[in-house]
C-alpha positions, 0 to 999 in steps of 0.5 A, spaced: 500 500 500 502 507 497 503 510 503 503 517 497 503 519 491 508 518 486 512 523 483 509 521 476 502 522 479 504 529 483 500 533 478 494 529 476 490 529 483 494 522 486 490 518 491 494 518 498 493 510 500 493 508 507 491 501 510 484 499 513 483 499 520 484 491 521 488 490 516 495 488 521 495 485 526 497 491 531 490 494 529 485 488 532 485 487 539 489 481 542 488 474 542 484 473 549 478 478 546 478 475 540 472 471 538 476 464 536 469 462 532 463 465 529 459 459 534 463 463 541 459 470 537 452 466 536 453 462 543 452 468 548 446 470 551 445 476 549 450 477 542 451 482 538 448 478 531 443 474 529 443 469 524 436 468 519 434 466 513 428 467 509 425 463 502 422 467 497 414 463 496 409 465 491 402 466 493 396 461 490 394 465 483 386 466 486 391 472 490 393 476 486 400 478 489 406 478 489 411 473 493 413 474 500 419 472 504 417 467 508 423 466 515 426 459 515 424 455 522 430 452 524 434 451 530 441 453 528 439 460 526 438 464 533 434 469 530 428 470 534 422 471 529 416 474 531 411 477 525 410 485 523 403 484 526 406 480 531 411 486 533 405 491 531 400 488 536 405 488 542 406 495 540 399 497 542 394 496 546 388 491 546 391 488 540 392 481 538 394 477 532 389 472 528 391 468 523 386 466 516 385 459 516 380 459 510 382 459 503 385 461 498 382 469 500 378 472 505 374 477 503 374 483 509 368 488 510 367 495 511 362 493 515 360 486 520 355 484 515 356 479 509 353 483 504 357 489 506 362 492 500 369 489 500 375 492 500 380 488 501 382 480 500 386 477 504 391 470 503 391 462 507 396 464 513 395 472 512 396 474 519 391 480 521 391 485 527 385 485 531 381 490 536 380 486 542 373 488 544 371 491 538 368 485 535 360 484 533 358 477 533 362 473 530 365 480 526 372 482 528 373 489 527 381 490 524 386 494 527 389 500 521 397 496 524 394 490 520 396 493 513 402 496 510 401 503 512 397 504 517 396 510 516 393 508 510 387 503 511 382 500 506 377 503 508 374 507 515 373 501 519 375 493 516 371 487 517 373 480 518 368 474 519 371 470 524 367 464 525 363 462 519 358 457 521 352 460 520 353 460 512 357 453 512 364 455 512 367 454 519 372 457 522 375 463 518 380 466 523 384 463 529 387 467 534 395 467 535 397 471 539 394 476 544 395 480 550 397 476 556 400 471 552 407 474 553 413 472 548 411 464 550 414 458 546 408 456 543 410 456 535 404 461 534 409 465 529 412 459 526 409 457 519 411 451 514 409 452 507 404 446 508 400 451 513 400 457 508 397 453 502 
């Protein structure tokens, strides 16, 4: 590495080149600070990276959408993964997460009722945010943290039907997490492609 520039670059703007922090050994820390192994790095509790995959997946033609990157479950990769509408409805208050169970789509509502205008579809293995309380009958009313931009919802109020028995369809919509059920274990967050088709 040129520590300077050259006498024949002394008139055409020549670069002062110096090493890159790291590049001796006299930069790093010593040996005994040294991580020896990317396994000593990930082993700690409280580790300063993460190891995640993701696979891109297409959705069934009847939705319409582009494919979503899909985070790989497995062991080896320590990175806890929780959904956007996870993190949204722990972020809020009186929210939870349901997923849609029925498929290919699920129309939502402007209003709790069947004959009321949709505004948008949703997929098997969307998840939703939910209004805790807000619910009418079998209806449960959506949280604006459901969409993209939240600040942009489809629509003033959207509609989700949960349990559709009364018209022979079952149940839509189940419940993945809530308020009260804390960070447990429980696999709510985890999806196998068979569950998303």
């Amino acid at each position: 590495v040129a520590e300077g520039p050259s006498p024949a670059d002394a008139g055409r703007g020549g670069a002062n080149l110096k090493p890159f922090h790291g590049d001796s050994i006299d930069d790093e820390a010593s040996s005994e600070t040294r991580p020896l192994s990317l396994g000593d790095v990930l082993a700690k509790e409280e580790s300063n990276f993460v190891i995640g995959a993701w696979t891109l997946e297409a959705l069934p033609p009847e939705c319409c959408r582009l494919p979503e990157l899909r985070p790989v479950q497995d062991p080896l990769l320590n990175m806890p993964w929780k959904s956007i509408a996870r993190r949204r409805a722990e972020q809020g208050e009186n929210l939870s997460v349901w997923r849609v169970i029925y498929g290919p789509r699920l129309a939502i509502r402007e209003a709790p009722s069947p004959s009321a205008t949709p505004v948008e579809v949703l997929c098997k293995g969307e998840e939703v945010v939910v209004e805790d309380g807000a619910s009418e009958g079998p209806w449960l009313r959506l949280s604006p943290a459901t969409w993209p931009n939240p600040a942009l919802p489809p629509a003033d109020a959207c509609w989700a039907l949960q349990d559709g028995s009364a018209f022979g369809l079952g149940i839509l919509l189940e419940r993945v997490w809530g308020p009260g059920d804390g960070d447990s274990g429980d696999g709510a967050d985890e999806r196998s492609a068979a569950e998303v088709h």
